[in-house]
C-alpha positions in Angstrom: 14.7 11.1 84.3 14.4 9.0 81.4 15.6 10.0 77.7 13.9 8.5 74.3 16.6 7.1 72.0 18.0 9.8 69.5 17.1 9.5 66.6 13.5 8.3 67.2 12.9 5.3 65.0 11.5 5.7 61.2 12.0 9.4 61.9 14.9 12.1 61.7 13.6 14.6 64.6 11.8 14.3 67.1 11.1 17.1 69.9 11.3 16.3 73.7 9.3 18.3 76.1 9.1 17.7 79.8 5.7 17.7 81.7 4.3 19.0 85.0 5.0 15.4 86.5 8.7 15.6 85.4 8.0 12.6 82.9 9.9 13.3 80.1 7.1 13.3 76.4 8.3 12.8 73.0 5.8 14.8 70.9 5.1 13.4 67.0 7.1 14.8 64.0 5.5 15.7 61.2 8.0 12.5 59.1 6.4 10.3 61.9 2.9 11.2 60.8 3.7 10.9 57.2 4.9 7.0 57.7 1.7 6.3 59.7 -0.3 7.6 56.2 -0.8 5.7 53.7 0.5 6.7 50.6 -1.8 7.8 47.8 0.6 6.9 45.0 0.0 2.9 44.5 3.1 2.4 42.6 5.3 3.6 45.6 2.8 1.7 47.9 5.3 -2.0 48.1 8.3 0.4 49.1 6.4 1.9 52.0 5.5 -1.8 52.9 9.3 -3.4 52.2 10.9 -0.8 54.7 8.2 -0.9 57.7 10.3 -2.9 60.3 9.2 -4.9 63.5 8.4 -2.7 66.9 12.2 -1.9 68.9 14.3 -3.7 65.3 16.9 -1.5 64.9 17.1 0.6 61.3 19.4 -0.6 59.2 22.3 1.5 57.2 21.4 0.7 54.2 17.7 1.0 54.5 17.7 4.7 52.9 19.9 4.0 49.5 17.9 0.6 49.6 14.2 2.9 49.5 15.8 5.4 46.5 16.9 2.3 44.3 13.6 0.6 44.6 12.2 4.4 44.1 14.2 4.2 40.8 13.3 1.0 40.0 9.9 1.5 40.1 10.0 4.6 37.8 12.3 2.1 35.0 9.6 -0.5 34.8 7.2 2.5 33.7 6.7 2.0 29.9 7.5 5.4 28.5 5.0 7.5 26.4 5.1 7.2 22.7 5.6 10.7 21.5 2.3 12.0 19.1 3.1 11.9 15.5 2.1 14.9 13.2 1.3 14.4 10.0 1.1 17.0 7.6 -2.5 17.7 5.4 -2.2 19.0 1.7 -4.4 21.9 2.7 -1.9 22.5 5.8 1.2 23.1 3.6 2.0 26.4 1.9 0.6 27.3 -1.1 3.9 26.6 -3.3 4.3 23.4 -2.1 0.7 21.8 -3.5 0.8 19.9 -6.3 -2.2 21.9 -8.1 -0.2 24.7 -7.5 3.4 23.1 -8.3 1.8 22.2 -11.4 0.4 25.7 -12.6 4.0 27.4 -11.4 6.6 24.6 -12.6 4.4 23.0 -15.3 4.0 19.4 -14.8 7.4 17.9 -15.6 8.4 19.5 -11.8 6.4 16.7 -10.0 6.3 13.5 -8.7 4.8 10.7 -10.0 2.6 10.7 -6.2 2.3 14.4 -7.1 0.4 13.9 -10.4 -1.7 11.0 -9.1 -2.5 13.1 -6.8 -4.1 16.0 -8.9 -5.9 13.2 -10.1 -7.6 11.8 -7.4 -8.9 14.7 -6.1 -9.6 13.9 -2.3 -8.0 11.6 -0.1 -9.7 9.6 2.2 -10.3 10.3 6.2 -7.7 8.4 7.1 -5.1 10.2 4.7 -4.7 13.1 3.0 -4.7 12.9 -1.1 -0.9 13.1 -1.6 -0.6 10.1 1.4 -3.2 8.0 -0.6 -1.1 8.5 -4.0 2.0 8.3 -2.6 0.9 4.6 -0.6 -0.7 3.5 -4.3 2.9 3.8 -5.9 4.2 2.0 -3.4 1.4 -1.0 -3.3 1.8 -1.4 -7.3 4.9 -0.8 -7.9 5.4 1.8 -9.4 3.9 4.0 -12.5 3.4 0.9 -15.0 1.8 -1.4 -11.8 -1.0 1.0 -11.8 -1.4 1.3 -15.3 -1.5 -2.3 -15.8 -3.9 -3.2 -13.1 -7.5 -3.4 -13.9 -10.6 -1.9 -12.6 -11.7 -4.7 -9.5 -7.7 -4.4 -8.7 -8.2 -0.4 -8.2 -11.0 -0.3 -6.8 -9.9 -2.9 -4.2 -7.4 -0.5 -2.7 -7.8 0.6 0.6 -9.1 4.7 -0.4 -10.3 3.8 -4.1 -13.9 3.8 -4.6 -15.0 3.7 -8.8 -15.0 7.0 -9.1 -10.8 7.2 -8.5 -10.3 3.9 -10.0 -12.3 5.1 -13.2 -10.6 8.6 -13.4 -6.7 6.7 -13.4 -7.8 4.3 -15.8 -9.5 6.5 -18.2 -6.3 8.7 -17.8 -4.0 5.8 -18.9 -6.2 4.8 -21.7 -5.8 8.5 -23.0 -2.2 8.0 -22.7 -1.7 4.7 -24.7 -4.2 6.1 -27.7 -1.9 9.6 -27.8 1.1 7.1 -28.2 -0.5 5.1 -30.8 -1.6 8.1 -32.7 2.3 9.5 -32.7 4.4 7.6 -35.7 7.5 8.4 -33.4 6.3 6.1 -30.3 3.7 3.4 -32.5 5.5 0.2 -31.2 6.3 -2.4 -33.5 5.5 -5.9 -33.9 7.8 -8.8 -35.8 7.5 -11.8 -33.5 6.2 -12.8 -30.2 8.5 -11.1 -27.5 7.3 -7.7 -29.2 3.7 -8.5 -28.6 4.4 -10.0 -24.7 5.9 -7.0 -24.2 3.2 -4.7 -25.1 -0.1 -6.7 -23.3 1.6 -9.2 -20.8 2.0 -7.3 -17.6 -1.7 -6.3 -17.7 -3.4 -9.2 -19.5 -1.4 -12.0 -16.8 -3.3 -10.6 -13.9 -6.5 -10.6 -15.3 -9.4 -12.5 -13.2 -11.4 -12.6 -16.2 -10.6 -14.0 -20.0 -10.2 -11.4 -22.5 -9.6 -11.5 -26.2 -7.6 -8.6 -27.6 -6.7 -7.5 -31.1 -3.0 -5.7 -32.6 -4.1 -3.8 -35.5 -1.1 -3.5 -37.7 -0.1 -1.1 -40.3 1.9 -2.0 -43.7 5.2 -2.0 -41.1 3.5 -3.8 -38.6 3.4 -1.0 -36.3 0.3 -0.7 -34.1 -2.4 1.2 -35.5 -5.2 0.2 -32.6 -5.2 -2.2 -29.9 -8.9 -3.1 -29.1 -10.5 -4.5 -26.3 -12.7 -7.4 -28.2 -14.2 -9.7 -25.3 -14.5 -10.2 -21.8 -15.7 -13.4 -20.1 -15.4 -17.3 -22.3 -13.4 -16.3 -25.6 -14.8 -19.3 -27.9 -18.5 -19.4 -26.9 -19.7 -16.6 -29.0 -20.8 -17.1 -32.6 -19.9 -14.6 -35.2 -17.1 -13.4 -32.9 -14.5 -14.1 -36.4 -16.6 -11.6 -38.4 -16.1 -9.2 -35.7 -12.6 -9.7 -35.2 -12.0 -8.0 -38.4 -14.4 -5.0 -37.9 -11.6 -3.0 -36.5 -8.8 -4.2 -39.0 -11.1 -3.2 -41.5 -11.8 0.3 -40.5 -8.1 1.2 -39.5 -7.4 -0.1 -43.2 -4.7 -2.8 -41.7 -2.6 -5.4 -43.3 -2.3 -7.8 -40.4 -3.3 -8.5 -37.1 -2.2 -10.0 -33.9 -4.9 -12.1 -31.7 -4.1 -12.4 -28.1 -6.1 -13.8 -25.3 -5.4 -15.1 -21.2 -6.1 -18.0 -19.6 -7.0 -16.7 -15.4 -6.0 -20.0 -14.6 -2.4 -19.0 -15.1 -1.6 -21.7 -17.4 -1.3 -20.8 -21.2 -1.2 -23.9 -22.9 -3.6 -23.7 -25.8 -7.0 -25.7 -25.7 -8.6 -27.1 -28.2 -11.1 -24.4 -29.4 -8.6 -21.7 -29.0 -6.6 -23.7 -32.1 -10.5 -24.3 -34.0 -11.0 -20.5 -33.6 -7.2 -19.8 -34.6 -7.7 -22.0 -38.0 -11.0 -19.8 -38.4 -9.8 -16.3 -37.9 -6.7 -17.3 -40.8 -9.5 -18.5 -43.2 -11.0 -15.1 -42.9 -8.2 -13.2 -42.9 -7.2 -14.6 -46.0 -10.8 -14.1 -47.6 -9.9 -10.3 -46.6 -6.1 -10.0 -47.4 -5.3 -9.0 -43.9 -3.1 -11.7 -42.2 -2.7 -12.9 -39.1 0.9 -12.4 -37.6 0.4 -15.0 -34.5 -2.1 -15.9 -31.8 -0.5 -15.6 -28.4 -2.0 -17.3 -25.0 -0.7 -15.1 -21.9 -0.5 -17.3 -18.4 0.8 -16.1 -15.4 4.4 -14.9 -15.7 4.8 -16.9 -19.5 3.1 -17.4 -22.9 2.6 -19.7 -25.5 3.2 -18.5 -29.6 0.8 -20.3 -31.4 2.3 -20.0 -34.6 5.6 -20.9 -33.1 4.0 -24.3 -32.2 2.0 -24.7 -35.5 -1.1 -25.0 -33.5 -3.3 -24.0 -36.0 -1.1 -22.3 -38.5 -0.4 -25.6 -40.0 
């Protein structure tokens, strides 16, 4: 009688019957059947194939611990799934914690600066909710006096700012700066050139466009009115010194201050801005109503005109 080894090969059982001729028959196990299948998983697929051996080779030892490490290996080199990120909508949050809300509860000192923007814009966009959208504009300008300070293409240019928002926070810092001029507490002063860069620079440096703009200045130089007088080429406009004066005139001023940019970034005076400087000082002086300086903004500096004597010979 003949005997199958024990264990079969590439299988742990194996169940031995004898026959009707007295041959001895080794029937299939089910792990026998399993090895002839192929597997359905592809990424376990190059184990199956490593560990297949030649017919009669014997099995290795270490063939088993060698199958689970590449098993384990396999499942390592699988990238692992980012978890989802929740974000949460204004209309999502409880009712105390809106800003509308906040605001009517707390009163409007309670909030952020994101938080009040926020009232103001309304809507957000459909990639972010409103308080996302304000809080991201902060951040892109700044801060509070970035976003007053920027103009309307700058606004509107931000990613969620069509006119309508960019219009509604402009209008809403204009409103501001005329309540501040109309308080004698917080009317700035002017007495020499830093006092004026400090009031127009940080908006009038970043401007794509050349502007002229007027300091209307009470009997102690403090601002009375700070008009915007021109957009586009300053000295290319006749009668543009008689209007100069139109708004000096009607806040009853004693002085002005003329300012102006140059988008190029570089403030050094041309020669008509010192011919319209020599003209707006004849007319003033027909008037009474001096003019306390001319100042050029560039980007990140500024020229004094009457420090240089250009024009205020």
């Amino acid at each position: 009688m003949r005997w199958t080894p024990w264990p079969p090969p590439n299988c742990a059982t194996a169940t031995l019957s004898r026959s009707n001729t007295g041959r001895t028959r080794t029937s299939s196990s089910p792990c026998a059947a399993r090895q002839k299948a192929p597997s359905r998983t592809p990424s376990r697929a190059r184990h199956v194939v490593s560990t297949q051996r030649a017919p009669g080779e014997p099995q290795s030892a270490h063939e088993p611990a060698r199958r689970i490490a590449d098993d384990l290996e396999g499942d390592a080199s699988r990238p692992a799934a980012e978890p989802p990120v929740y974000r949460a909508r204004v209309v999502d949050l409880p009712a105390s914690e809106r800003p509308r809300e906040r605001l009517g509860h707390l009163g409007p000192s309670a909030l952020t600066t994101a938080e009040l923007l926020a009232i103001l814009l309304g809507t957000g966009s459909a990639q972010e909710d409103v308080l996302q959208l304000a809080t991201r504009l902060v951040a892109e300008h700044q801060g509070l006096r970035g976003i007053a300070s920027a103009d309307l293409p700058t606004l509107t240019s931000s990613r969620g700012l069509g006119p309508a928002k960019a219009t509604t926070i402009a209008a809403a810092f204009e409103l501001g700066r005329r309540l501040a001029l109309e308080s004698d507490d917080f009317r700035p002063m002017v007495r020499n050139p830093v006092d004026i860069a400090r009031l127009l620079q940080p908006e009038m440096e970043v401007l794509q466009q050349e502007e002229l703009r007027l300091l209307v200045l009470d009997t102690k130089h403090r601002v009375l009115a700070r008009p915007l007088l021109y957009r586009g080429s300053v000295n290319s406009a006749p009668g543009r010194v008689a209007e100069i004066f139109r708004d000096a005139v009607r806040n009853n001023a004693v002085a002005i201050a003329v300012t102006h940019n140059h988008p190029s970034g570089d403030p050094t005076p041309s020669r008509d801005d010192i011919a319209f400087t020599r003209a707006i000082i004849e007319a003033g002086a027909l008037l009474d109503i001096s003019v306390l300086d001319h100042v050029v903004f560039g980007r990140g500096r500024y020229v004094s005109m009457r420090e240089r004597k250009l024009g205020f010979e």
